[in-house]
N, C-alpha and C positions, 0 to 999 in steps of 0.2 A: 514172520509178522509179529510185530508186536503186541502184549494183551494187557492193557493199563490198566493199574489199579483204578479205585474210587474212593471218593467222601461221601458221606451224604449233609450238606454242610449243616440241613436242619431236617428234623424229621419230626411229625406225627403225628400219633396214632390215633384214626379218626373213626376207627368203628370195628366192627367182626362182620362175616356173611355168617353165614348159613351155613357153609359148607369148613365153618374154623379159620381161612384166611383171614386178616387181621385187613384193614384198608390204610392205605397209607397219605400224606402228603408230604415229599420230600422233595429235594434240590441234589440230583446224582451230579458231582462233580469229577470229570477226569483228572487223571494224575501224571506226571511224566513217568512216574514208576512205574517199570512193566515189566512181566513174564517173555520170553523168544519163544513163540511158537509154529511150528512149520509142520504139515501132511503130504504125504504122498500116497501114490496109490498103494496096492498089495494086492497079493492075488487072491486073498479072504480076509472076510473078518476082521477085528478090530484090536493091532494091537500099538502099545505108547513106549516110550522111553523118557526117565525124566534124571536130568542132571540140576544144580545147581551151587550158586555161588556159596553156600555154607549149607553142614548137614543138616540142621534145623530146619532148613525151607523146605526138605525135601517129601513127595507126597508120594501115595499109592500109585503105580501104575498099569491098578486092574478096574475093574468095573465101579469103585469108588470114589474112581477119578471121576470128574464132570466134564471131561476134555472126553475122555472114553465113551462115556452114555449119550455123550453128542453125537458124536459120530457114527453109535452103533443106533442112534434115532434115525439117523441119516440117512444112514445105508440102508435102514428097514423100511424106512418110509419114499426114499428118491430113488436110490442107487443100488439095488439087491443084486447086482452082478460086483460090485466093485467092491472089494475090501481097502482100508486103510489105516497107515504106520502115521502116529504122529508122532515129534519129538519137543518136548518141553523143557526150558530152563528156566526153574525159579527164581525170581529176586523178591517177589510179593510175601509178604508174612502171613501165615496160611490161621486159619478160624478167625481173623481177628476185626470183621467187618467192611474189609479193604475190597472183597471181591475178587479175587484171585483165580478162584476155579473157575467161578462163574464166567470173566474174562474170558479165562483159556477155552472156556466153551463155544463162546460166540464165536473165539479167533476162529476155531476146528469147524465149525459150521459155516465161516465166508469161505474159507481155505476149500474145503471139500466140494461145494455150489461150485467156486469155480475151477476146479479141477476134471470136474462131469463134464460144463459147458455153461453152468449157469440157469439152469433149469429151474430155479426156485426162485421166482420176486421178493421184494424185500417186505411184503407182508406176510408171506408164506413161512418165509426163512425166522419171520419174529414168531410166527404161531410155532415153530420148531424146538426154539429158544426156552420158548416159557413152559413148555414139559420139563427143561431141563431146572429149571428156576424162576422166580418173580423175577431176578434182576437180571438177568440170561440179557432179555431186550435190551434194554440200558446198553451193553457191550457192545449190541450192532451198531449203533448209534455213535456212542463215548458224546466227547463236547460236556456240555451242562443241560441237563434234560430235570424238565420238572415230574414227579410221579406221583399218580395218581393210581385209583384203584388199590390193588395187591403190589405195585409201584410198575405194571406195565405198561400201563398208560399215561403215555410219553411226550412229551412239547418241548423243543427246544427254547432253552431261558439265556439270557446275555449275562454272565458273569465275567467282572474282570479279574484277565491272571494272576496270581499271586503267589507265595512262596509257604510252604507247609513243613513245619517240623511233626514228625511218626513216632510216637512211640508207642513199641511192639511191646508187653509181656509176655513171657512164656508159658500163659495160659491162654485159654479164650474164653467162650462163653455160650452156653450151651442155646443156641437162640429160642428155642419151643419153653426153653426155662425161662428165658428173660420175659417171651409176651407172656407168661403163666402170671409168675409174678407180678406183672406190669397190670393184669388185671385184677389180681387178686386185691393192689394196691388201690384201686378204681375204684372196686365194690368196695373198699374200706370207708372210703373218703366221704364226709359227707356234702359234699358237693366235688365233683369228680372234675368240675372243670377251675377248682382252683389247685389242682396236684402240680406243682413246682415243673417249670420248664426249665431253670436253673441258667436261664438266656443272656446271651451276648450280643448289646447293640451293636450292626453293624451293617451296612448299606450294601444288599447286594444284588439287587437290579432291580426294574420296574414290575407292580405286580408280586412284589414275593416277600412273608416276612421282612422283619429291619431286624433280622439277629440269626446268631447262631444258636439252634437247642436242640436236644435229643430226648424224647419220652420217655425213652427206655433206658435212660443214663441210671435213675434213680434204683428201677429196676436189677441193672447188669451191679450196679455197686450191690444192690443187698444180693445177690447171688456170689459176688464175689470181693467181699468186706476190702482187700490188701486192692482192687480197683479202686474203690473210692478216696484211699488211701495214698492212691500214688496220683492223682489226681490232684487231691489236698497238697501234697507236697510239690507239686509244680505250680500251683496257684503263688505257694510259699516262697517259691524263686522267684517269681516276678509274671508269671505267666495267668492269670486270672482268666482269661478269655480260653482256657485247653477246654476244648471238648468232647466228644466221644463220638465215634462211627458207628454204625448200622446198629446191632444189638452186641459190641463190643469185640474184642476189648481193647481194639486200638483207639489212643489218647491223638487226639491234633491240635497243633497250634498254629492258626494262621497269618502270616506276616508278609508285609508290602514288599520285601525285596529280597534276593538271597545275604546280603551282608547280615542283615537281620536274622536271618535263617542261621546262616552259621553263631551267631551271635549267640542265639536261644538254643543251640544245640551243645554248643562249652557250657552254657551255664547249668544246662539241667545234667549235662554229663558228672559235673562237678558236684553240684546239688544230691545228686544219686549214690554214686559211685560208694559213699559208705551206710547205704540204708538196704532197708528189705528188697530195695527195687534192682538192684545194682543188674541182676540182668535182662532186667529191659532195653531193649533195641530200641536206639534213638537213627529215624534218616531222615534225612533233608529232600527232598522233594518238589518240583513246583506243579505248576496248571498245564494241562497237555492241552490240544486242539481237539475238533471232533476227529473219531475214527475214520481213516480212511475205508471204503469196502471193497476195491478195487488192489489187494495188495496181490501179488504173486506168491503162489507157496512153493516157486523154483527159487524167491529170492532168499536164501538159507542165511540164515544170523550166523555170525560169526561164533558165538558161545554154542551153536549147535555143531557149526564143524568141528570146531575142537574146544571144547567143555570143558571148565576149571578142573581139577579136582576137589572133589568136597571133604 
């Protein structure tokens, strides 16, 4: 099954609870880029295998994984006779706001429901989710989901598809740092609702913002000065409208069509290639559909049967 990345093409941050959760209002946008992930049963227990297209993508395949505390939620809470083997192949760039375990989690949570029989409804299955993460839910769903609350409170929104240039650092960004920060910046301010959205007009369905911006953009640069930095440097190629995913530290650019896309990916490759940034992961991307929830975990990816070397 496949587990698609995400955008969030505008995000923010609209208060704290009580209990430290931060509240959100954002626009979760799916991506055609995705993780292959596939479960089977086992006769205990919870364990993963994870291959992928370069060594960099590659993640923990113990209990740090979120594909793993899925399943071992799973099994504790639905299925305590059944154990299960999952097998993951990365192509998602891992800390950098794109959603990637998160994805892999929700995959392992439809995969496993329906390998039992399907025993869990899809509200039960979303209260599962959100032990594992705020955006856990978001993945059952995929599509364009607006979020509300901690961002599990979910609406589908009508966004049209379009083409997205990624770029990955090989850093991330520590997120409990980013909203530290972000409010540190808040209480600074003297008046907190004029702190820079840093916004991009731009039309993206009824009911939501007319732009692209992220709250936490300002924040993740001062945490991590050479972000801001390579940010500045794409605006400087022609790219103005890059802006930032979740609490970082991947860059997006969004454009109308893939010639476009390719277009914007020569030029910042070139643009790059002799500066601090040089290795940052630039990919092309477009707008995926909603998630189906109905996939088979007999139907095995082809990267699972026989896996690149890394």
């Amino acid at each position: 099954m496949p587990a698609h990345a995400k955008l969030n093409l505008y995000l923010a941050v609209t208060g704290r609870r009580a209990d430290g959760y931060h509240t959100l209002d954002t626009v979760f946008h799916q991506l055609d880029l995705h993780d292959d992930v596939a479960v089977s049963k086992a006769a205990e227990g919870v364990t993963c295998e994870v291959s992928a297209d370069a060594k960099d993508l590659l993640v923990p395949a113990d209990e740090r994984n979120l594909a793993v505390r899925a399943l071992a939620g799973f099994r504790d809470r639905v299925a305590p006779d059944c154990g299960f083997h999952v097998r993951i192949h990365k192509r998602i760039p891992n800390g950098g706001g794109l959603g990637g375990g998160s994805s892999d989690a929700a995959a392992c949570l439809r995969l496993a429901n329906d390998l039992v029989g399907r025993p869990v409804n899809a509200d039960a299955l979303a209260a599962l989710a959100l032990r594992i993460g705020a955006d856990v839910p978001f993945f059952l769903r995929g599509g364009s989901q607006r979020g509300s609350g901690i961002g599990d409170e979910l609406s589908a929104v009508e966004v049209r598809a379009r083409h997205f240039v990624l770029l990955s650092p090989p850093y991330g960004c520590a997120t409990a740092e980013v909203y530290k920060i972000h409010a540190g910046m808040l209480a600074a301010e003297s008046n907190a609702g004029t702190l820079g959205r840093n916004q991009v007009p731009v039309d993206l369905g009824v009911g939501m913002p007319s732009g692209l911006y992220n709250h936490l953009e300002a924040a993740a640069e001062r945490l991590r000065p050479e972000l801001g930095r390579l940010r500045r440097a794409v605006c400087a190629a022609g790219y103005e409208h890059v802006r930032m995913t979740g609490s970082g530290s991947t860059l997006f650019v969004m454009l109308e069509d893939e010639r476009a896309a390719q277009r914007c990916r020569a030029d910042l490759e070139r643009a790059l290639i002799d500066t601090e940034h040089a290795a940052v992961g630039i990919t092309v991307t477009q707008s995926a559909g909603r998630t189906r929830g109905d996939g088979s975990s007999a139907d095995m990816p082809r990267t699972l049967i026989d896996p690149p070397s890394a």
